[in-house]
Backbone atoms as SQL, in Angstrom:
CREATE TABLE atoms (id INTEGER PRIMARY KEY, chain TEXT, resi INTEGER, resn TEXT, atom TEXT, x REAL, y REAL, z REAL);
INSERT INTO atoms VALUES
  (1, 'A', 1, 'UNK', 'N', 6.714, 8.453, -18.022),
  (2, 'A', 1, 'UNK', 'CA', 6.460, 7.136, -17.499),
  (3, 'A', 1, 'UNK', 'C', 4.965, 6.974, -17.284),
  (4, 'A', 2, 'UNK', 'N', 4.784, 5.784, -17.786),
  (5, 'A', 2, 'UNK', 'CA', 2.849, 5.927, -17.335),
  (6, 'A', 2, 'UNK', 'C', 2.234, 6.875, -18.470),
  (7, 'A', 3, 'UNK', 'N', 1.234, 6.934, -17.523),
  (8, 'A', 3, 'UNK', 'CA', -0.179, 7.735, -18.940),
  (9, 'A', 3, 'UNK', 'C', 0.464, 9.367, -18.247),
  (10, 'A', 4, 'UNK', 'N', 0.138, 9.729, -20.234),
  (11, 'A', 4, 'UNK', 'CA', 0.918, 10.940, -20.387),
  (12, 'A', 4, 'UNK', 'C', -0.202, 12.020, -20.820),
  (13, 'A', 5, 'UNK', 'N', 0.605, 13.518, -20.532),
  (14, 'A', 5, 'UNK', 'CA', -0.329, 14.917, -20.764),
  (15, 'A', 5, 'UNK', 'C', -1.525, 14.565, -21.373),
  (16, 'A', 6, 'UNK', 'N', -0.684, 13.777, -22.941),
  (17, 'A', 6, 'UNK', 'CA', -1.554, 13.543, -24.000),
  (18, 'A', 6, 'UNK', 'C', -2.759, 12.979, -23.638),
  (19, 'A', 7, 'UNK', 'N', -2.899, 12.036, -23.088),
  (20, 'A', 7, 'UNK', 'CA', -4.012, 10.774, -22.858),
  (21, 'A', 7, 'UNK', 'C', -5.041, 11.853, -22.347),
  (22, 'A', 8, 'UNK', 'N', -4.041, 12.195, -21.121),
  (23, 'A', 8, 'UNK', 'CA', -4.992, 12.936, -20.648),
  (24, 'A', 8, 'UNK', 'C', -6.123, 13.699, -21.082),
  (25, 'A', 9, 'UNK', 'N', -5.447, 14.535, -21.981),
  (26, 'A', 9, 'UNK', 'CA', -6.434, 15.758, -22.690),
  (27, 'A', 9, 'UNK', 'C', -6.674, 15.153, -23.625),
  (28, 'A', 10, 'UNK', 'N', -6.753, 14.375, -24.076),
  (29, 'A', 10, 'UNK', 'CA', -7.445, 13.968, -25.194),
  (30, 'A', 10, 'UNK', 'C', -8.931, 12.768, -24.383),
  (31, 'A', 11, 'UNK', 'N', -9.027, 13.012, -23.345),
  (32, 'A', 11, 'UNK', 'CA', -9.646, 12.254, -22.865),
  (33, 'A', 11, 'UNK', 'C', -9.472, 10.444, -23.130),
  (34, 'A', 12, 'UNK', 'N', -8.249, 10.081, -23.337),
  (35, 'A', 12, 'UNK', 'CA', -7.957, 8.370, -23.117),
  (36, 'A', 12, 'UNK', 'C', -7.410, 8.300, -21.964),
  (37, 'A', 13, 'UNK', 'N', -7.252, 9.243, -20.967),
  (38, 'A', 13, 'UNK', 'CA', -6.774, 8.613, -19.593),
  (39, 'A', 13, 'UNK', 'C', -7.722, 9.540, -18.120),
  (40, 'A', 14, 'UNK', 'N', -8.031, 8.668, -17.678),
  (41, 'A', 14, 'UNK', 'CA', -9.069, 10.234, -16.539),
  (42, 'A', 14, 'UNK', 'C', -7.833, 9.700, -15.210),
  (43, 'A', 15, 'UNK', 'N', -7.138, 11.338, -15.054),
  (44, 'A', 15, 'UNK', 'CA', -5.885, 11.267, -14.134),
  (45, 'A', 15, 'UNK', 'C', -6.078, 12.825, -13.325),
  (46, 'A', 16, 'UNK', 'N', -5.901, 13.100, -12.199),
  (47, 'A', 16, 'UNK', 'CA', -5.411, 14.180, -11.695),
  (48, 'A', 16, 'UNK', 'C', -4.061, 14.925, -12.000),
  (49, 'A', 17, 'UNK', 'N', -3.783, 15.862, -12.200),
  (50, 'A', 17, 'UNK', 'CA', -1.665, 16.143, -12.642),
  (51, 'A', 17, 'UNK', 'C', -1.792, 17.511, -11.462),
  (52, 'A', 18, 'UNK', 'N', -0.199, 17.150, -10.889),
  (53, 'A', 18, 'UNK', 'CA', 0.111, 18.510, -10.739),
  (54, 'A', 18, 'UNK', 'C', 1.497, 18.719, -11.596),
  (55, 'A', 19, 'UNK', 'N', 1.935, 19.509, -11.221),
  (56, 'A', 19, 'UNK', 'CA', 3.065, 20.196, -12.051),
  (57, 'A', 19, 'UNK', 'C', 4.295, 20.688, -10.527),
  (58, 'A', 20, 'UNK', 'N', 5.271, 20.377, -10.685),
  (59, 'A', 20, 'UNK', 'CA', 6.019, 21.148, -9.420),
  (60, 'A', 20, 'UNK', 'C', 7.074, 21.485, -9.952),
  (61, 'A', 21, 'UNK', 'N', 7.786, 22.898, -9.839),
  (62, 'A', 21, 'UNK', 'CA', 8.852, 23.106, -10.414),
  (63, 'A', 21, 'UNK', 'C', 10.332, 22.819, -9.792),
  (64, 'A', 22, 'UNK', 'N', 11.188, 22.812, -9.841),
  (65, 'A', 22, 'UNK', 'CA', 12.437, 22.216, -9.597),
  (66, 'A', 22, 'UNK', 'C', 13.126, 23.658, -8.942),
  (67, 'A', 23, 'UNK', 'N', 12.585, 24.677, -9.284),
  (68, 'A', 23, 'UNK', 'CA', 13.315, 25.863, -8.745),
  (69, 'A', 23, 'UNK', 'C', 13.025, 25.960, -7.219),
  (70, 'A', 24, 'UNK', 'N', 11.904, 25.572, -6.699),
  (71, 'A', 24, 'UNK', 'CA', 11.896, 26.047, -5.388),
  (72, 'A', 24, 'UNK', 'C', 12.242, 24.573, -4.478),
  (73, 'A', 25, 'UNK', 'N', 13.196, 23.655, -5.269),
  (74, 'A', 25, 'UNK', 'CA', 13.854, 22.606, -4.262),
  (75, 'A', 25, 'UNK', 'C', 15.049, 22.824, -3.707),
  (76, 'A', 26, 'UNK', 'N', 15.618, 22.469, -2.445),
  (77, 'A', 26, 'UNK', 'CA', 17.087, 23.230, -2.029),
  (78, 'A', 26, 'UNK', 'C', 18.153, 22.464, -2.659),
  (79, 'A', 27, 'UNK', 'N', 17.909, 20.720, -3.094),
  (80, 'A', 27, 'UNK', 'CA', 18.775, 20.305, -3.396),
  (81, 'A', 27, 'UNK', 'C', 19.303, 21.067, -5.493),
  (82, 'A', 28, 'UNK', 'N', 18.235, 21.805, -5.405),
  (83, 'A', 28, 'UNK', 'CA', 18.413, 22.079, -6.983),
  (84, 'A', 28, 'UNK', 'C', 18.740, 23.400, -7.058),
  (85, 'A', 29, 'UNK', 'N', 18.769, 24.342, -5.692),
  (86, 'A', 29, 'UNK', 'CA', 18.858, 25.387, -5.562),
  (87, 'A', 29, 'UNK', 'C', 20.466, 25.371, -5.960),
  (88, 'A', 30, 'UNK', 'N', 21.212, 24.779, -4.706),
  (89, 'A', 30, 'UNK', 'CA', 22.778, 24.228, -4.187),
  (90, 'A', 30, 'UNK', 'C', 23.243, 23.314, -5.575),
  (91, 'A', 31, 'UNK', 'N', 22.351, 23.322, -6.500),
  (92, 'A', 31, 'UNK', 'CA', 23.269, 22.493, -7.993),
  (93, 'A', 31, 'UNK', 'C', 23.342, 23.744, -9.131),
  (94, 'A', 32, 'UNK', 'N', 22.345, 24.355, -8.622),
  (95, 'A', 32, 'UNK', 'CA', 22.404, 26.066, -9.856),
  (96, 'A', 32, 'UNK', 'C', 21.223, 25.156, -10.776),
  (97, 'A', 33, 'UNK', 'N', 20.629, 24.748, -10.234),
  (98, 'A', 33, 'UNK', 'CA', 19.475, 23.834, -11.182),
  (99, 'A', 33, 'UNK', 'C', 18.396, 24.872, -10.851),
  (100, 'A', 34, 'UNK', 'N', 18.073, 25.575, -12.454),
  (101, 'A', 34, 'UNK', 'CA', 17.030, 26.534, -12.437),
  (102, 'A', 34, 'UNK', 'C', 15.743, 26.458, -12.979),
  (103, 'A', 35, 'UNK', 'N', 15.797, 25.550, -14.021),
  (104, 'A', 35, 'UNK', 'CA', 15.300, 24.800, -14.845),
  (105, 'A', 35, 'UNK', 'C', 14.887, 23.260, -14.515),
  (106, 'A', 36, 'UNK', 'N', 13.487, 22.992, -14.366),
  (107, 'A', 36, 'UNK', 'CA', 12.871, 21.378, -14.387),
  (108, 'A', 36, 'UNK', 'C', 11.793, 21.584, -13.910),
  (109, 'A', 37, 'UNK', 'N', 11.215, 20.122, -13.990),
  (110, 'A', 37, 'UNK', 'CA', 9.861, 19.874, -13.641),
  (111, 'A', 37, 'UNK', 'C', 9.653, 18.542, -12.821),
  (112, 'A', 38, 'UNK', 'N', 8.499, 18.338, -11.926),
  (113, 'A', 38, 'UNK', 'CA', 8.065, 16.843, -11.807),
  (114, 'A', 38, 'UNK', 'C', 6.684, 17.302, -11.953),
  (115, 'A', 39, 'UNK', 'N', 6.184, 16.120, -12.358),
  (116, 'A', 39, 'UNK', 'CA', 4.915, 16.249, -12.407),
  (117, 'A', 39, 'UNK', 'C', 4.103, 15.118, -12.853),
  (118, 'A', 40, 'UNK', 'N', 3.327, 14.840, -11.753),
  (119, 'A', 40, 'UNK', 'CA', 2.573, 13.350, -11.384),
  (120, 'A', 40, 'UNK', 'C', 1.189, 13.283, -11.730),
  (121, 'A', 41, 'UNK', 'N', 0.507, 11.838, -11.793),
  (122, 'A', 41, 'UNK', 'CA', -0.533, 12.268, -12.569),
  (123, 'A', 41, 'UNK', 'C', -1.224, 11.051, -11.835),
  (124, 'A', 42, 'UNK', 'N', -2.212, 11.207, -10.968),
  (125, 'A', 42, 'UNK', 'CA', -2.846, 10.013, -10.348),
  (126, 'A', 42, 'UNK', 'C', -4.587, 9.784, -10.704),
  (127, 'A', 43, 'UNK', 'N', -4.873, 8.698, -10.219),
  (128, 'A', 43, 'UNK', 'CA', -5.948, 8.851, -10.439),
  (129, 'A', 43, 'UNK', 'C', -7.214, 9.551, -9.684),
  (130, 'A', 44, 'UNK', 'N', -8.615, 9.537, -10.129),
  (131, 'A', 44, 'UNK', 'CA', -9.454, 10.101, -9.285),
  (132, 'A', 44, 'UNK', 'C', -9.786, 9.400, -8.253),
  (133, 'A', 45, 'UNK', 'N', -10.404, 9.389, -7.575),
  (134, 'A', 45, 'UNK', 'CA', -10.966, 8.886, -6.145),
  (135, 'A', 45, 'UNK', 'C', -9.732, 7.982, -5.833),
  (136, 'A', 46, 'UNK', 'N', -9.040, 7.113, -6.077),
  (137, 'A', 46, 'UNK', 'CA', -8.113, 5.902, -5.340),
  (138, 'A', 46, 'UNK', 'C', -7.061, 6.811, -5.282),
  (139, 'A', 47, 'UNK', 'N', -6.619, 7.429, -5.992),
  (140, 'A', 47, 'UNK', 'CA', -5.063, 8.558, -5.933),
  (141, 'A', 47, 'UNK', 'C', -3.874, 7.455, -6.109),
  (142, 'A', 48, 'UNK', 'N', -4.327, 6.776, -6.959),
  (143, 'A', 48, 'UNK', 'CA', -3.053, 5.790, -7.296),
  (144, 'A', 48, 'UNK', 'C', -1.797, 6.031, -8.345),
  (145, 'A', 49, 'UNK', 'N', -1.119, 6.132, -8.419),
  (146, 'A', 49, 'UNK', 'CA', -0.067, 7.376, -9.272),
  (147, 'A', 49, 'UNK', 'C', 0.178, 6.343, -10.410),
  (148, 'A', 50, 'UNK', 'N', -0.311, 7.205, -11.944),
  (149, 'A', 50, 'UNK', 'CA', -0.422, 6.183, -13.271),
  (150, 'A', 50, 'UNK', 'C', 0.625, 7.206, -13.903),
  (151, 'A', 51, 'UNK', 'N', 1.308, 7.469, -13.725),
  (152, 'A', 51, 'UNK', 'CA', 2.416, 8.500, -14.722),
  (153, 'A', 51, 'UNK', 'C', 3.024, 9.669, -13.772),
  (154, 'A', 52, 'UNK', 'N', 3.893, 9.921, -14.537),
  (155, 'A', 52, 'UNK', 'CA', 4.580, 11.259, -14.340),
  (156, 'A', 52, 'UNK', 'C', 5.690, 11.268, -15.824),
  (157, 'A', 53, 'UNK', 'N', 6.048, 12.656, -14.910),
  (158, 'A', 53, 'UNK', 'CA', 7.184, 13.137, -15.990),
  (159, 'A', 53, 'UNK', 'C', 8.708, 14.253, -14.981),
  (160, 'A', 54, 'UNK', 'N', 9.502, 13.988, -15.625),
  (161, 'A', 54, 'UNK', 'CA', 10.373, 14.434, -15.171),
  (162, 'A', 54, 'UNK', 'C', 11.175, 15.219, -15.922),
  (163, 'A', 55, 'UNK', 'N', 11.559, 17.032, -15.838),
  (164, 'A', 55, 'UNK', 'CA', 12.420, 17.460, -16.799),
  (165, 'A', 55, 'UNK', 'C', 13.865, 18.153, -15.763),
  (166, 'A', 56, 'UNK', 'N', 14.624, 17.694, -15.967),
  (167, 'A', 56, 'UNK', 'CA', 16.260, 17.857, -15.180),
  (168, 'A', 56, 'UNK', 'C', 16.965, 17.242, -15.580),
  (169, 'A', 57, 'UNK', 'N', 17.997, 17.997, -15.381),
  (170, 'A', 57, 'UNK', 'CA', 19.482, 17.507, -15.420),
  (171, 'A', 57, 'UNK', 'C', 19.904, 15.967, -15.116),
  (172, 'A', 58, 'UNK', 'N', 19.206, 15.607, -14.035),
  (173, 'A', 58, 'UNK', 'CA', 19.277, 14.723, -13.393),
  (174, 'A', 58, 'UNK', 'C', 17.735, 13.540, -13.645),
  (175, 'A', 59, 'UNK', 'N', 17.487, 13.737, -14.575),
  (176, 'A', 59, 'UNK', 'CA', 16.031, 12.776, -14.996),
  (177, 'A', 59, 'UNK', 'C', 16.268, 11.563, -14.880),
  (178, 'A', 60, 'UNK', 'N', 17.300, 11.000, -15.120),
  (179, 'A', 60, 'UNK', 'CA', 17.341, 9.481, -15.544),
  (180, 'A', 60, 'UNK', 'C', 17.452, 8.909, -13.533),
  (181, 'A', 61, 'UNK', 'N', 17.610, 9.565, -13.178),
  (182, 'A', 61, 'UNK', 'CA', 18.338, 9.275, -11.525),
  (183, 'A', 61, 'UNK', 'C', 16.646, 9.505, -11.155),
  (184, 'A', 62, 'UNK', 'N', 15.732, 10.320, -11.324),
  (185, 'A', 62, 'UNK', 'CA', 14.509, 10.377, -10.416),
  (186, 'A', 62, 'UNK', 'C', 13.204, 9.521, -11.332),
  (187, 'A', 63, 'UNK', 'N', 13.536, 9.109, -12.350),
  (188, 'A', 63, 'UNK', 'CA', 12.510, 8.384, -13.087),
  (189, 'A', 63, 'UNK', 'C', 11.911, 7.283, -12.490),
  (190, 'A', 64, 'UNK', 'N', 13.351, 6.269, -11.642),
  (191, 'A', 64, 'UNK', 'CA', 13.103, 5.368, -11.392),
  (192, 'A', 64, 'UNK', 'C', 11.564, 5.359, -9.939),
  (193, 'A', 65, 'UNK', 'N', 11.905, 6.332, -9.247),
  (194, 'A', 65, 'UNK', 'CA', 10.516, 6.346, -7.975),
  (195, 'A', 65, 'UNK', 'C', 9.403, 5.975, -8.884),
  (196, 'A', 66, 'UNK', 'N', 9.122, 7.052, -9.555),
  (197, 'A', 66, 'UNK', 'CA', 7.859, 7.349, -10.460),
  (198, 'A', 66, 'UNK', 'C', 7.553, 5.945, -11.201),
  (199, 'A', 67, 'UNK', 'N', 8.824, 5.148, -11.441),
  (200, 'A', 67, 'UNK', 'CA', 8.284, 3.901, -12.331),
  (201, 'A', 67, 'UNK', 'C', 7.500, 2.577, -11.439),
  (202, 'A', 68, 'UNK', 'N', 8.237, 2.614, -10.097),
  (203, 'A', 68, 'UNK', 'CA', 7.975, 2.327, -9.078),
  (204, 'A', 68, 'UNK', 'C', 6.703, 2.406, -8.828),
  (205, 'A', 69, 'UNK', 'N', 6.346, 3.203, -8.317),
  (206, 'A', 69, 'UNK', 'CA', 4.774, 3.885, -8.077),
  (207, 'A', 69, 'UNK', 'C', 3.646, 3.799, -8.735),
  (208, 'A', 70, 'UNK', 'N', 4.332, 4.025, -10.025),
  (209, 'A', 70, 'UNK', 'CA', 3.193, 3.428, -11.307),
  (210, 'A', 70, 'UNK', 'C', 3.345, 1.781, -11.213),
  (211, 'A', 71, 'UNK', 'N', 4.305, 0.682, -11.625),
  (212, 'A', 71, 'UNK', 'CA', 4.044, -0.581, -11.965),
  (213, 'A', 71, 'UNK', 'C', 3.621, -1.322, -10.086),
  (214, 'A', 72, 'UNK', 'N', 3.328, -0.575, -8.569),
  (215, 'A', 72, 'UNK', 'CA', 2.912, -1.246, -7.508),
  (216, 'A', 72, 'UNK', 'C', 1.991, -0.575, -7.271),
  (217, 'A', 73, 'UNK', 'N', 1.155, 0.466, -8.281),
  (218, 'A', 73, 'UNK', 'CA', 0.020, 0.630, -8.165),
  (219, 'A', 73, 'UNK', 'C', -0.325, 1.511, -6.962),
  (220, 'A', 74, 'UNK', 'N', 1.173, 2.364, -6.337),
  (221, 'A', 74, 'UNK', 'CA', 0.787, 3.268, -5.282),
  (222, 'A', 74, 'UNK', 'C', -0.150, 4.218, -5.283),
  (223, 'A', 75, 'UNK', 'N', -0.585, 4.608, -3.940),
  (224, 'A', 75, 'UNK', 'CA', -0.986, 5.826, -4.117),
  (225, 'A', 75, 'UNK', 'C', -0.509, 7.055, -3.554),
  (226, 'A', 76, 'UNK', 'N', -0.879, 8.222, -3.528),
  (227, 'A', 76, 'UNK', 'CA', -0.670, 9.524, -3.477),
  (228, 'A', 76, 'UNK', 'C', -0.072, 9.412, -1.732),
  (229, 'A', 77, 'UNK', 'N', -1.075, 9.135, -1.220),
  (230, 'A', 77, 'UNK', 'CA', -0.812, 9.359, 0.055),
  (231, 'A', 77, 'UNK', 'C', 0.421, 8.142, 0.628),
  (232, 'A', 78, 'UNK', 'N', 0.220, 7.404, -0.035),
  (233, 'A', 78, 'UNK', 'CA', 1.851, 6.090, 0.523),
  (234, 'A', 78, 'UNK', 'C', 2.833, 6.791, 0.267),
  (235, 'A', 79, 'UNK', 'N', 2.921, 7.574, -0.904),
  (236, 'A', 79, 'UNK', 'CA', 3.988, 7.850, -1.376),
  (237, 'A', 79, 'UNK', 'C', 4.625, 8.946, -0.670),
  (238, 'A', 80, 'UNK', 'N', 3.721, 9.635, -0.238),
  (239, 'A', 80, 'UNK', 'CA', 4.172, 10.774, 0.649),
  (240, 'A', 80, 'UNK', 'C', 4.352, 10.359, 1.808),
  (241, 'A', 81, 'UNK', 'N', 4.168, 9.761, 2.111),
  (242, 'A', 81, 'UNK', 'CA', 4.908, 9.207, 3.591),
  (243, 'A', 81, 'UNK', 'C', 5.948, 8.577, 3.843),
  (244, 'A', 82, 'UNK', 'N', 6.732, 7.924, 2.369),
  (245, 'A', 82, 'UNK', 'CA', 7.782, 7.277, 2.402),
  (246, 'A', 82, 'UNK', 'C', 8.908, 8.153, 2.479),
  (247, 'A', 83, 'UNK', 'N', 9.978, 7.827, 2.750),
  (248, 'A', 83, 'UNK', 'CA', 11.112, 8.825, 3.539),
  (249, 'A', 83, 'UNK', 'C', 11.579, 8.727, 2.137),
  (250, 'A', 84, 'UNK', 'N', 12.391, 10.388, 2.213),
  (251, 'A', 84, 'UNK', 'CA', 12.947, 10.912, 1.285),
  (252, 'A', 84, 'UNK', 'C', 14.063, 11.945, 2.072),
  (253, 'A', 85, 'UNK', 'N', 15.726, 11.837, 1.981),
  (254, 'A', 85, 'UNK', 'CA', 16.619, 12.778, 1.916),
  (255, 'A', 85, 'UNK', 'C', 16.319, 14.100, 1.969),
  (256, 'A', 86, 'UNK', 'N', 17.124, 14.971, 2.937),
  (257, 'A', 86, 'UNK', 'CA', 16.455, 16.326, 2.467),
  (258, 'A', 86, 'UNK', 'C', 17.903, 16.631, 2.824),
  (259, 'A', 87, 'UNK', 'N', 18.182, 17.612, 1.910),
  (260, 'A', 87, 'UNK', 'CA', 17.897, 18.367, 0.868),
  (261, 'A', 87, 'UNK', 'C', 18.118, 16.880, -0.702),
  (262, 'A', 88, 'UNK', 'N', 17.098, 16.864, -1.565),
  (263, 'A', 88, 'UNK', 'CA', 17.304, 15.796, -2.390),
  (264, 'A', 88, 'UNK', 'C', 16.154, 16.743, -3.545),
  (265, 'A', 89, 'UNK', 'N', 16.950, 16.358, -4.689),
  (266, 'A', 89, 'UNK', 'CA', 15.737, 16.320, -5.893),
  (267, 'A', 89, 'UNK', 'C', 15.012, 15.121, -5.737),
  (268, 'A', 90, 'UNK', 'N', 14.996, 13.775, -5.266),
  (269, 'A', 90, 'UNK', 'CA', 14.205, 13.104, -4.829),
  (270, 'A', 90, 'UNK', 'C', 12.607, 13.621, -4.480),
  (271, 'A', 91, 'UNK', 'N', 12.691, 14.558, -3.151),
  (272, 'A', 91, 'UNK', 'CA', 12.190, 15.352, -2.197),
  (273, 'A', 91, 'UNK', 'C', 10.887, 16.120, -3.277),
  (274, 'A', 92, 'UNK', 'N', 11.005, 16.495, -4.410),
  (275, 'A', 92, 'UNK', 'CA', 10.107, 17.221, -5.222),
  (276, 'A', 92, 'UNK', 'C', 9.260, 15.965, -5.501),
  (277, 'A', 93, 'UNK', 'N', 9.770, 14.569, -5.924),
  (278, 'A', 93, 'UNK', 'CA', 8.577, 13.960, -6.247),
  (279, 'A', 93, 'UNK', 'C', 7.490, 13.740, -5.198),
  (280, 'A', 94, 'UNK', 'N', 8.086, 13.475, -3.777),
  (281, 'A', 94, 'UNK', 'CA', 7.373, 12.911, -2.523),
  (282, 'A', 94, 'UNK', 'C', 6.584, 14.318, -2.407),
  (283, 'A', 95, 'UNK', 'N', 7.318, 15.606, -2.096),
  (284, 'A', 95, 'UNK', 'CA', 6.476, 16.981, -2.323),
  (285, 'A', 95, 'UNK', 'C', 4.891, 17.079, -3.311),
  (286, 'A', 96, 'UNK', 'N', 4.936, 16.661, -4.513),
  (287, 'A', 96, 'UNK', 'CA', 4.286, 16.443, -5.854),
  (288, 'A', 96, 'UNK', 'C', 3.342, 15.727, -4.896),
  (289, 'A', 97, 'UNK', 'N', 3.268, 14.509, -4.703),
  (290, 'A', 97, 'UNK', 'CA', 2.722, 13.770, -4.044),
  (291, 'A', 97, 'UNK', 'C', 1.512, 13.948, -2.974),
  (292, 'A', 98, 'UNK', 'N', 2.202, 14.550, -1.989),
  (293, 'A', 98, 'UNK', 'CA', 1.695, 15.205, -0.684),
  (294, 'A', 98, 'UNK', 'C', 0.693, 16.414, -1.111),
  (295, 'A', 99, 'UNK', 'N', 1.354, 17.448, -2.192),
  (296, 'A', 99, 'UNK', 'CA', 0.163, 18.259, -2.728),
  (297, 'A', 99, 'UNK', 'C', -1.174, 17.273, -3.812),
  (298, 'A', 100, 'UNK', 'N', -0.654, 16.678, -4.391),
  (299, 'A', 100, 'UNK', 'CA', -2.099, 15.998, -4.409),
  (300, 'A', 100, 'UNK', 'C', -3.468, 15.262, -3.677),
  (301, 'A', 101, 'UNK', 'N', -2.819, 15.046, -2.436),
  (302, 'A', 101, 'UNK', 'CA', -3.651, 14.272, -1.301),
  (303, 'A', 101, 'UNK', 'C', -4.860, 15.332, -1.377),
  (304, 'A', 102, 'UNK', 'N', -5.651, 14.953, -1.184),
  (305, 'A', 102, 'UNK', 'CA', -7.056, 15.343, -1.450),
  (306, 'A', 102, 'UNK', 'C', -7.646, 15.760, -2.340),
  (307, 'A', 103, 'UNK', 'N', -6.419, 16.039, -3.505),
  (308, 'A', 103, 'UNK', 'CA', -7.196, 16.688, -4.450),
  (309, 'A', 103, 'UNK', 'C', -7.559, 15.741, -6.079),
  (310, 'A', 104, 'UNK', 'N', -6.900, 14.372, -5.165),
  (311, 'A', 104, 'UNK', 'CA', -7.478, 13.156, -5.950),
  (312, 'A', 104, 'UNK', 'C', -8.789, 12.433, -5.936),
  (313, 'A', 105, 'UNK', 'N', -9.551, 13.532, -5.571),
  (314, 'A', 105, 'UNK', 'CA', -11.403, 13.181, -5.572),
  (315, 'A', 105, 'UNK', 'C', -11.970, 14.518, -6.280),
  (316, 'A', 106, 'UNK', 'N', -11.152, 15.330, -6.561),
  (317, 'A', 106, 'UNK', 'CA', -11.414, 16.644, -7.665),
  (318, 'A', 106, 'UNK', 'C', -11.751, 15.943, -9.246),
  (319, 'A', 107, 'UNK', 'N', -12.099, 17.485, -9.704),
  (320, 'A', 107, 'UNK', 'CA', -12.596, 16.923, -11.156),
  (321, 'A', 107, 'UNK', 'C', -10.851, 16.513, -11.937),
  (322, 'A', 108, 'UNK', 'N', -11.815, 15.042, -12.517),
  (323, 'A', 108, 'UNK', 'CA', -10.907, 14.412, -13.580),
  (324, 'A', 108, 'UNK', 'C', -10.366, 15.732, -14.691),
  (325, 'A', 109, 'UNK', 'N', -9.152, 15.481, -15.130),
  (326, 'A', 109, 'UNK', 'CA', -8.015, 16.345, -15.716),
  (327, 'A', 109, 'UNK', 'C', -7.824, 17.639, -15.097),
  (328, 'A', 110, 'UNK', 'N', -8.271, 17.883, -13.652),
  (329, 'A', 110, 'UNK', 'CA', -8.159, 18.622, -13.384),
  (330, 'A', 110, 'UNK', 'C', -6.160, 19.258, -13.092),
  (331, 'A', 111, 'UNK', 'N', -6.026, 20.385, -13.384),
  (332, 'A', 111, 'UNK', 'CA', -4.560, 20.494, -13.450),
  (333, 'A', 111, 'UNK', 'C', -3.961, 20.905, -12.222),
  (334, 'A', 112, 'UNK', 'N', -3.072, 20.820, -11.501),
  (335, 'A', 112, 'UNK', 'CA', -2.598, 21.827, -10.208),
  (336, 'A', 112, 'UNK', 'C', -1.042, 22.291, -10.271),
  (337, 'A', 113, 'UNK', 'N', -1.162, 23.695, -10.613),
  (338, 'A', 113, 'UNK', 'CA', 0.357, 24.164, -11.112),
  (339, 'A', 113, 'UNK', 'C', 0.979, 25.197, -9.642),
  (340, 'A', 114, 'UNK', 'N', 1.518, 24.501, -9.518),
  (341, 'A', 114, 'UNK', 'CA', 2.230, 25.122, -7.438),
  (342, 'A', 114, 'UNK', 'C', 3.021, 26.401, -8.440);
């Protein structure tokens, strides 16, 4: 959703990414979900979230936040403050989120793999 890996590294998009894996969420623990990803991609200095990506079982169900976020132009830090279910695969994107806060004034394409 939004500007992707590609843009990125190819230099057509200047975005921050982290990467968060799906294994250390409880709601994915309690599904035998061993396998996935989120991983958000905001911008520099404003931390306004222009993409992500989602790999799970359950992708089509968590896409929608991320589309959200990208077409109202959120940022990093709103997003992490908005309530999220726990235990939820939800919970990894708002997580994703919260680890980017500050590190959306770091160098452009810079990567952050938790």
């Amino acid at each position: 959703m939004g500007v992707t890996q590609a843009q990125i590294d190819s230099g057509e998009a200047r975005a921050v990414a982290i990467t968060l894996p799906l294994a250390g969420n409880a709601r994915a623990k309690m599904q035998g979900i061993h396998d996935g990803l989120v991983k958000l991609f905001c911008l520099p200095l404003t931390g306004i979230i222009v993409g992500g990506v989602v790999v799970s079982p359950h992708a089509s169900e968590l896409i929608h936040a991320i589309s959200l976020a990208v077409s109202e132009k959120i940022t990093v830090d709103s997003f992490a403050q908005d309530f999220t279910v726990y235990p939820s695969l939800s919970g990894s994107i708002a997580e994703a989120a919260r680890r980017l806060h500050g590190h959306s004034t770091d160098q452009v394409g810079k990567q952050i793999h938790v």
